[in-house]
Residue, then its C-alpha position, 0 to 999 in steps of 0.5 A: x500500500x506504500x508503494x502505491x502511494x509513492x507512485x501517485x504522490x510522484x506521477x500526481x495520480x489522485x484517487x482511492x478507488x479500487x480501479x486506479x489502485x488495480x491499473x497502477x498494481x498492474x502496471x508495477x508488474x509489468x513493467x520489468x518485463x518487455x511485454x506489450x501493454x494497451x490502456x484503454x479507457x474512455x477520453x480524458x481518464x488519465x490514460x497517460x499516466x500509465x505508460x510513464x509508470x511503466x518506464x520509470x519502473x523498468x529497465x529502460x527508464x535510462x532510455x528515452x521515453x517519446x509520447x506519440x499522438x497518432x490522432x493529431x499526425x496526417x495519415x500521408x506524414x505518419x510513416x515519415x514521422x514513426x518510422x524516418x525517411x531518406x533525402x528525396x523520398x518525397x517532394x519537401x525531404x530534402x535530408x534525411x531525417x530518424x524516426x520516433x523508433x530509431x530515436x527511442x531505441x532502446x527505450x520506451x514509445x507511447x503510441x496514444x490513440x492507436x486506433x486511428x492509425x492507418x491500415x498501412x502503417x499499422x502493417x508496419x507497426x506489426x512487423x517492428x512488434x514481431x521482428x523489430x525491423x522497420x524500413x524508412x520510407x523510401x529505402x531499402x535498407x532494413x534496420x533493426x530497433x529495441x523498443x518498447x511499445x505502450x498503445x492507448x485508446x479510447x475506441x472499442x477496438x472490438x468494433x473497429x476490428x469488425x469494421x475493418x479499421x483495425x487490424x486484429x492480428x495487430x490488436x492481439x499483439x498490442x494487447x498481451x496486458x491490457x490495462x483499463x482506466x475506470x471513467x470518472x463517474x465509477x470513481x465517485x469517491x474521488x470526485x471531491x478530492x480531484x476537485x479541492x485539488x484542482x481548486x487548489x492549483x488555480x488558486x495558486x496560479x491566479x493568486x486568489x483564496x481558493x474554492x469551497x463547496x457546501x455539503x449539498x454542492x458536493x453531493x451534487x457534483x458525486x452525483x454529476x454523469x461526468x461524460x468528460x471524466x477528469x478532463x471536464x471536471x478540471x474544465x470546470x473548476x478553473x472557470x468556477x475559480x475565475x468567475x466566482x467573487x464568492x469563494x464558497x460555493x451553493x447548489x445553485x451556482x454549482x448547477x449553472x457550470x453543470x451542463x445539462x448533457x449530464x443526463x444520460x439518455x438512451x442509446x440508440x442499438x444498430x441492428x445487425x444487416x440480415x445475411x441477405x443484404x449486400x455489402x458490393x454490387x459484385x456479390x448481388x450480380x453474383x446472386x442474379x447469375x446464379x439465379x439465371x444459372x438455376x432457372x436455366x438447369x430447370x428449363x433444360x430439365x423440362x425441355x429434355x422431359x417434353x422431347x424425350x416422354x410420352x406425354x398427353x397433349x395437355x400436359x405437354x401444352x401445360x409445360x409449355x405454358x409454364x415455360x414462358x409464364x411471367x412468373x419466373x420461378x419454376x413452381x415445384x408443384x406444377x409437374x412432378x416430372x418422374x411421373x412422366x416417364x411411361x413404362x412402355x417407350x416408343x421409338x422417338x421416329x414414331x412419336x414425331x408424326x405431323x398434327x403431334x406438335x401442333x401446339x407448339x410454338x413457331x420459333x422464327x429462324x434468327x437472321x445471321x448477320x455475318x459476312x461469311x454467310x451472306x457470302x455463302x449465300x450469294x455465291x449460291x444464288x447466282x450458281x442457281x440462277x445462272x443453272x452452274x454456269x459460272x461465267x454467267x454466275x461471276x458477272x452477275x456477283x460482278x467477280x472474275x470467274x477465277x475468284x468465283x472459282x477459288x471461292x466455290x472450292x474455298x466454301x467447297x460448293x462444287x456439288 
């Protein structure tokens, strides 16, 4: 319990309750050893605090220690900035500069808001937390560095990972231990000592008594959803501190600094998209061809059972009819098409007689528009007209009769 103490009398962590005195027991433990460690938390917590723990009490803490804020680097800059650059890798590198990796080699890197890291540098950053290698943009050069890597965030990452904004092999590697900072509202007993805290220090620096509050107002500020955590409860008592002439302070006042978004409404719960939603036009193009693919084995299905099954007249024009109904799904009720086979089959020659099909349909013979054909075909007209004589065929088809001769043996029309 000393121990814990010392460590917040000297980080400047104030608070009693079970939480942070867990976070802070989990991070002595782990900081002698190289294991990657992930803070979550919501924002404004005190997430920072952790990974100065962790340095100071390993075997690093001779080392350097860089805080990097990955939400507040571009996404075009934040290779260079991680991971160095060589002279002329892009427009405006005119030397080569070191990354925050090769810097702190040997020491410890703190990556805050890691889930807003790109997906192209977290491939990066994975490989440097499995091998240790890194290559500075725009070389090939492959160099090794020592680091200890301390990530936070304030996201679900288990949501991001389903959305695709974050990789989880990454998260898995980032989160050997992971290290979680209760909100404030789960820490209500420290709420009035963080807030004489902060009234203290402003009282200090703008040099004016500082601020009390009434057995009342205290209530009301434990009670307060503090949706900022530790960050808007600071907010508020340096604004209470310069506002106020009235150093102790009522209900009343206190409720004029309190905004209304305190009180917690319900949240709204997103459906799951059903399994037959589409995320891409690919998979819905894929599901109408396969559809086609379907309706087209049925319709082979019944045309072989009308051309080869001893069948009535009725039922063959109500197959017909059900082949070119509007409704485009085959109804499996219509026929059962194993009844329609007949123990005694008669040979096909015998069934094809000239009134038996005179249900069917006239299928227009499509007109072809290639050359080749019309070509054929001109050739054999002429032929005709002219009763073979091909002098006479090759003036009308206006060619010399040595071409009508090599394309009579070229489309092999010579009978």
């Amino acid at each position: 319990m000393e121990e814990l103490q010392n460590v917040k009398q000297r980080f400047g962590i104030i608070g009693m309750s079970e939480g942070v005195n867990r976070s802070i027991e989990k991070s002595l433990r782990v900081a002698p050893t190289d294991i990657s460690v992930l803070v979550t938390g919501e924002s404004g917590v005190g997430k920072e605090n952790i990974p100065k723990i962790i340095h100071q009490f390993s075997h690093r803490k001779h080392s350097k220690y860089i805080a990097v804020n990955c939400g507040a680097i571009p996404e075009g800059t934040i290779d260079s900035e991680l991971f160095g650059h060589e002279k002329g890798a892009f427009t405006g590198a005119t030397s080569t500069r070191k990354g925050y990796f090769e810097v702190a080699d040997g020491g410890t890197i703190f990556l805050d808001e890691v889930g807003e890291l790109p997906m192209a540098t977290q491939v990066r950053l994975l490989r440097v937390l499995e091998t240790g290698e890194f290559i500075k943009v725009g070389s090939s050069v492959v160099q090794k560095t020592n680091v200890r890597i301390v990530a936070a965030t304030n996201l679900d990452m288990n949501e991001a990972i389903q959305k695709d904004k974050f990789r989880e092999d990454l998260f898995y590697r980032l989160s050997t231990v992971e290290i979680n900072i209760p909100p404030l509202r789960d820490r209500k007993q420290d709420i009035p000592l963080l807030f004489r805290k902060f009234a203290s220090d402003f009282a200090e620096k703008y040099r004016m008594p500082s601020l009390k509050l009434t057995d009342d107002a205290v209530k009301i500020l434990t009670a307060y959803h503090w949706q900022g955590n530790i960050r808007q409860l600071r907010n508020i008592a340096e604004q209470m501190s310069v506002l106020e002439k009235d150093r102790i302070l009522s209900i009343e006042k206190l409720r004029n600094y309190l905004p209304n978004s305190g009180i917690q409404l319900p949240a709204i719960v997103k459906n799951k998209k059903s399994q037959s939603d589409f995320s891409s036009e690919r998979e819905i193009l894929y599901k109408v061809l396969f559809d086609m693919k379907n309706d087209l084995n049925e319709l082979k299905k019944i045309t072989m059972k009308l051309m080869n099954s001893d069948m009535s007249k009725e039922e063959k024009e109500g197959l017909i009819q059900q082949i070119h109904s509007n409704n485009h799904e085959i109804s499996n009720n219509s026929y059962d098409l194993g009844l329609l086979k007949n123990d005694s089959k008669k040979d096909i020659n015998e069934k094809n007689d000239t009134n038996k099909f005179e249900y069917a349909e006239t299928i227009e013979e499509v007109e072809t528009l290639s050359i080749l054909d019309k070509e054929i075909e001109l050739i054999k007209k002429a032929l005709e007209r002219s009763k073979g004589k091909r002098k006479l065929a090759a003036d009308e088809l206006g060619i010399s009769e040595r071409t009508l001769y090599r394309k009579i043996k070229q489309y092999d029309l010579q009978n």
